[in-house]
C-alpha positions in Angstrom: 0.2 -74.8 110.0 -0.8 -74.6 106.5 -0.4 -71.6 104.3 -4.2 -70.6 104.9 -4.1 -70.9 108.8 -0.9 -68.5 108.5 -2.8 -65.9 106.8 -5.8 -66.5 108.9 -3.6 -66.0 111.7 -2.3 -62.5 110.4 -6.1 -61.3 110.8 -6.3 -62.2 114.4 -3.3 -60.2 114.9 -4.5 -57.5 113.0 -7.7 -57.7 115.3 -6.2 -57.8 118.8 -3.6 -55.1 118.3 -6.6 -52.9 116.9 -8.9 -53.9 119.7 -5.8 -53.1 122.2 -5.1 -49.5 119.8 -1.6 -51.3 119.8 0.3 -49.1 117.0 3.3 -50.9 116.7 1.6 -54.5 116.7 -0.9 -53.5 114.4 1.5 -52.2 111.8 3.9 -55.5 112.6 1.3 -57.3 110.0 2.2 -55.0 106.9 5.4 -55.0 105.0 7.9 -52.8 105.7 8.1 -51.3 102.8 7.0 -47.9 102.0 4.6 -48.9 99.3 1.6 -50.2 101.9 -1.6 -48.7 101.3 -5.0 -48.5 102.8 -8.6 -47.9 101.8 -10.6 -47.2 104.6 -14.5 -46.8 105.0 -14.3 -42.5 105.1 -14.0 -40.3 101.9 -10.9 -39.1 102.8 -9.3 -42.5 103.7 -6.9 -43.5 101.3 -3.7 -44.2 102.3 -0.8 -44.8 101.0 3.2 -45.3 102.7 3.7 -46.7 106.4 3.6 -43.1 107.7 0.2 -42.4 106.4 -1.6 -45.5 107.5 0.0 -45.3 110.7 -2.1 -41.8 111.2 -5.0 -43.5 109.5 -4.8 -46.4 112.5 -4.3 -43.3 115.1 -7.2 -41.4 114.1 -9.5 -44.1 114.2 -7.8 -44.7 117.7 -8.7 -41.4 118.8 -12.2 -41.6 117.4 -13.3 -45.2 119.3 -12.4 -48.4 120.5 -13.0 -51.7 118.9 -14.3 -54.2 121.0 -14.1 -57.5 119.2 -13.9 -58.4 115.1 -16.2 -60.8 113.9 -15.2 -62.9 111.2 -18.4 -63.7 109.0 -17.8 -65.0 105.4 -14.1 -65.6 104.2 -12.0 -66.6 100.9 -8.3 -66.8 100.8 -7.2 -67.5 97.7 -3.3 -68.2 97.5 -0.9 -68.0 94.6 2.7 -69.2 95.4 3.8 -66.3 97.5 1.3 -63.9 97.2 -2.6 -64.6 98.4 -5.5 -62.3 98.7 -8.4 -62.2 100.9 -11.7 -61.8 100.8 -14.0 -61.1 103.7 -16.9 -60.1 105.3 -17.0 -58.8 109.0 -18.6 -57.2 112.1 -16.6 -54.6 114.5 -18.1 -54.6 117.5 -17.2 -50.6 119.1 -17.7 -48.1 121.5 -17.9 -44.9 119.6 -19.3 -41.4 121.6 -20.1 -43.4 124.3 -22.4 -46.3 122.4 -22.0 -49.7 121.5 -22.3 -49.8 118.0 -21.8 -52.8 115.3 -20.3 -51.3 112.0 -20.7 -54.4 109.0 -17.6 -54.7 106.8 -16.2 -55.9 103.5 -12.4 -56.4 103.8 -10.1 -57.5 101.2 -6.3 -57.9 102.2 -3.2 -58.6 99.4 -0.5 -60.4 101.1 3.2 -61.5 100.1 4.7 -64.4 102.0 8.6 -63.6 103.0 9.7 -65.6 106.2 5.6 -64.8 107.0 2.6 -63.9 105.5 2.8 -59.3 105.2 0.1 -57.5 104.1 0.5 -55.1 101.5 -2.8 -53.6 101.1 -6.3 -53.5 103.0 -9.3 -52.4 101.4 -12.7 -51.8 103.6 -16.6 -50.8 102.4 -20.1 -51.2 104.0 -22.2 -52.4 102.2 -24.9 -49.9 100.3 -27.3 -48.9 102.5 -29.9 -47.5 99.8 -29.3 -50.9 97.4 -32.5 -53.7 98.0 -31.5 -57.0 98.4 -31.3 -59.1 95.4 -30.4 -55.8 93.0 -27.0 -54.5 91.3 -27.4 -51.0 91.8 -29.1 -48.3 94.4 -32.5 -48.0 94.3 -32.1 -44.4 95.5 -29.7 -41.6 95.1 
């Protein structure tokens, strides 16, 4: 398996123990170091330290239930043992009882040590009141 397909393979994991609310699984794909951090989608959703993103992943647990990830666009780029990627993305959820599709942007830093960990994750939507084909929002 090449380096890529490794790292590739990290976001499927990611994906099935989120889609299962698997704690434990989920949190296998970060280091285990206490300097992991995550940027989530919410305000208040900056994380920083294993115990904090752990009650980041359990809140959003609480709140719905991931059905499937959708992989859209991707670019890993890999630098001896460190690689980031870049992505795009659909999750597919059940939230208050609907089936909703929430779009995306991820970007993931990982360090290779016997496997690929990640050591941060970073999620937006995209802007909502920004036209297509301009830098900035057209309303605020």
């Amino acid at each position: 398996m090449t380096a890529e397909q490794e790292i590739k393979s990290t976001l499927e994991n990611y994906a099935k123990a989120y889609c299962a609310k698997d704690i434990d699984s989920l949190m296998d794909v970060f280091d285990d170091c206490d300097d992991i951090s995550v940027i989530g989608t919410g305000a208040n959703e900056l994380c920083s330290g294993r115990d904090s993103v752990r009650e980041l992943f359990l809140r959003n647990f609480d709140e719905a239930t991931a059905r499937q990830f959708e992989w859209l666009w991707t670019k890993v780029n890999i630098s001896n043992d460190y690689a980031v990627v870049a992505m795009s993305l659909n999750i597919h959820l059940e939230y208050q009882s609907n089936n909703i599709i929430i779009p995306i942007r991820w970007s993931v830093a990982l360090k290779k040590t016997n496997r690929w960990l990640w050591l941060h994750r970073h999620a937006s939507s995209p802007a909502s009141n920004q036209d297509e084909g301009k830098a900035y929002p057209q309303k605020t």
